[in-house]
C-alpha positions as CSV (number, residue, x, y, z in Angstrom):
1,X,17.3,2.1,21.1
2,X,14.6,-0.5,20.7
3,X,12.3,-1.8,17.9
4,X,8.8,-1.9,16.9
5,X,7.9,1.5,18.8
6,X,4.7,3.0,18.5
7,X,4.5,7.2,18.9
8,X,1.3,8.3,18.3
9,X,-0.9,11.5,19.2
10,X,1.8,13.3,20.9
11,X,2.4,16.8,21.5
12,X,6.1,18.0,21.6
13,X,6.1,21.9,22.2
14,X,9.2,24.0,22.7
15,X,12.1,21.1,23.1
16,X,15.7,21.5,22.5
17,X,15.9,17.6,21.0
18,X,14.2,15.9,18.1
19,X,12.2,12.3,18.3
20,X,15.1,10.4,17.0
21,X,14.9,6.3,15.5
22,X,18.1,5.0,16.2
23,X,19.3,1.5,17.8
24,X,15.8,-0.1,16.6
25,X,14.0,-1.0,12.7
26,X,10.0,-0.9,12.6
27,X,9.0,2.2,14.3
28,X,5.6,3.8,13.8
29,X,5.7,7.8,14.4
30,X,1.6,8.9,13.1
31,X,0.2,11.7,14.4
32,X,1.9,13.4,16.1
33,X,2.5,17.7,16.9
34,X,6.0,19.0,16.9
35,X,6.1,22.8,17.6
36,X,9.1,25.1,17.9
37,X,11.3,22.5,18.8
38,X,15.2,22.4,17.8
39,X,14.2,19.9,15.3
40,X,11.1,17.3,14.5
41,X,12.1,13.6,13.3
42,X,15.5,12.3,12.8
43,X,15.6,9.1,11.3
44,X,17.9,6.1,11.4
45,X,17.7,2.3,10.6
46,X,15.0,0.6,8.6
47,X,11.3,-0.3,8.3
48,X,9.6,2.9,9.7
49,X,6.8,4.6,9.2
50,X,6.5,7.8,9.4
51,X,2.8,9.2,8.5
52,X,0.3,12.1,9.2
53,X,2.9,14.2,11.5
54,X,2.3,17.9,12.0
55,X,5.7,19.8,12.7
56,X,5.8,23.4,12.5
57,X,8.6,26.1,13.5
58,X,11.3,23.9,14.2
59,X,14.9,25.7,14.7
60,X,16.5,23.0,12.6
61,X,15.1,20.0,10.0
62,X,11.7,18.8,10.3
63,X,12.5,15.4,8.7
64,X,16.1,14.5,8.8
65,X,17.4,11.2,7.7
66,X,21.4,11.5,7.4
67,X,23.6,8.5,6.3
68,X,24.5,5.6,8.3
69,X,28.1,5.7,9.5
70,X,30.4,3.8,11.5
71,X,33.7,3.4,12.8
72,X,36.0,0.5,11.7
73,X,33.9,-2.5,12.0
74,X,31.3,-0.6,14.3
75,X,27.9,0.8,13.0
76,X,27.0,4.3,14.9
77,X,23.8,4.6,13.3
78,X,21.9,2.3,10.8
79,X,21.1,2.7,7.5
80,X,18.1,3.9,7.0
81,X,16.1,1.9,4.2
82,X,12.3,0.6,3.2
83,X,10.8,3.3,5.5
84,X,7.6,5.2,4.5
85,X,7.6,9.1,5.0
86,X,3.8,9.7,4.1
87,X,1.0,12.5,4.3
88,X,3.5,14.6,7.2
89,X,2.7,18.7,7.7
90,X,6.5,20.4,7.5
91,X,5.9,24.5,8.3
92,X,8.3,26.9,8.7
93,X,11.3,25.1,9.7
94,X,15.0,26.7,10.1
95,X,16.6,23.9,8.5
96,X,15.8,21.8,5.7
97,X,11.6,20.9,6.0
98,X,12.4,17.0,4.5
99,X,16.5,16.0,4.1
100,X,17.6,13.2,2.7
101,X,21.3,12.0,3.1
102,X,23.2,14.1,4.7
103,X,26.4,12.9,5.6
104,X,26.1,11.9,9.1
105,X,28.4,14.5,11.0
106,X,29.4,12.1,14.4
107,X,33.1,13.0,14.6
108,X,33.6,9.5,15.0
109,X,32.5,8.2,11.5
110,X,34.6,6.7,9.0
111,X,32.3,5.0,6.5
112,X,29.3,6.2,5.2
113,X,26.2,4.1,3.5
114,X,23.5,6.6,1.8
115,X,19.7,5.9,2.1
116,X,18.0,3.3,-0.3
117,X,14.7,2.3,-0.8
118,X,12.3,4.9,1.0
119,X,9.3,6.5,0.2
120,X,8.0,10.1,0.7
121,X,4.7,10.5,-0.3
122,X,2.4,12.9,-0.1
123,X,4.3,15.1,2.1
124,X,3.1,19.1,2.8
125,X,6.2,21.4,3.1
126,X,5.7,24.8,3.3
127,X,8.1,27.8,4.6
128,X,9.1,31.3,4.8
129,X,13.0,29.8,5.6
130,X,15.8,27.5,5.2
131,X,15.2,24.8,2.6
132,X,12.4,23.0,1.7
133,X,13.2,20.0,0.5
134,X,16.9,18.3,0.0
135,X,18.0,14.8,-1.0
136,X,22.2,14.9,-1.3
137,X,22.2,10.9,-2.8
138,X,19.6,8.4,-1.7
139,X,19.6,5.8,-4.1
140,X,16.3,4.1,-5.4
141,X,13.8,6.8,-3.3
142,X,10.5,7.0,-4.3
143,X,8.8,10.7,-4.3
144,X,5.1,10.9,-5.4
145,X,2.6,13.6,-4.9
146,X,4.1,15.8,-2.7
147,X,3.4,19.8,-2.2
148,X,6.1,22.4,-2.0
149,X,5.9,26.1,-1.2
150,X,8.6,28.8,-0.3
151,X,8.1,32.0,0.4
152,X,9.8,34.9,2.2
153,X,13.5,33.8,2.7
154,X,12.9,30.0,1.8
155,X,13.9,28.0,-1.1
156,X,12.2,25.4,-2.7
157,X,15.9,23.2,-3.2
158,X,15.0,19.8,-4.9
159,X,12.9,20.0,-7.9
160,X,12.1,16.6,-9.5
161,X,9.0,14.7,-10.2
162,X,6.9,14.2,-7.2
163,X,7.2,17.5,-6.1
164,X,4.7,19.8,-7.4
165,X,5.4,23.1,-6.5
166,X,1.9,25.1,-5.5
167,X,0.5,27.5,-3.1
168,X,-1.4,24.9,-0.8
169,X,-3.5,28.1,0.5
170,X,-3.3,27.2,4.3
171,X,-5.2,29.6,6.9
172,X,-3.3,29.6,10.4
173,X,-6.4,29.4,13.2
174,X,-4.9,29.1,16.5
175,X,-1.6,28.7,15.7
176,X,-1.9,25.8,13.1
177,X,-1.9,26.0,9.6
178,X,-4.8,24.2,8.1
179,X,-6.1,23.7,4.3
């Protein structure tokens, strides 16, 4: 619950937790390796970038960023707005590979604000389950040139510009899934 975090190069391997932005605006999350973990990046609040991320084989969503909600007068987590999801690897995950707007489900929450202003660009998502891509109301989000591709069990969910739907033609050597 800080800002202006930088999480770079890390290696998160068989966690029951997601990084998760929340409390804090200007985050930087670039290169990093999530592998089966419960989930990869949750998102909350503004101004992060999120670029070049690898997560594969996550239990639940590789990218989540749910609503902001409160209580009352009380924020529980931030809006998220005028972040910058960018050139990220999503592979195999149980969830949804990329979600957008999901109600935020703290039992506490009585309001809801919906995402606005984010980009997602360039974005590789790829699976044999769950979802691959979902947005359920983000206002004014830009998509542009990302790659979507279900197979087995998944489903490709949003179509819309900016998501091209092609076979990417990844070959897994040692246990990653490269062009």
């Amino acid at each position: 619950k800080s800002a202006d975090n930088t999480y770079r190069y890390n290696t998160f391997t068989n966690c029951n937790a997601m990084l998760v932005l929340r409390g804090g605006s200007h985050a930087t999350v670039v290169g990093n390796f999530f592998l089966g973990n419960s989930g990869g990046i949750r998102v909350h609040d503004g101004y992060h970038i999120i670029v070049g991320n690898y997560i594969q084989d996550c239990r639940g969503d590789g990218i989540y960023m749910p609503t902001a909600s409160g209580e009352n007068e009380h924020t529980l987590y931030g809006p998220v707005t005028n972040c910058v999801v960018a050139h990220n690897t999503v592979i195999n995950c149980g969830g949804v590979g990329i979600y957008l707007n999901q109600p935020n489900k703290h039992p506490a929450s009585r309001w809801r604000v919906p995402l606005v202003n984010n980009e997602v660009i360039g974005n590789l998502v790829v699976s044999n389950r769950g979802t691959l891509i979902q947005d359920d109301g983000s206002f004014t989000t830009t998509w542009r040139g990302n790659i979507a591709w279900a197979t087995g069990e998944a489903k490709l969910g949003l179509e819309r510009e900016g998501i091209t739907v092609a076979d990417p033609g990844l070959v897994q050597v040692d246990g990653i899934w490269r062009l």
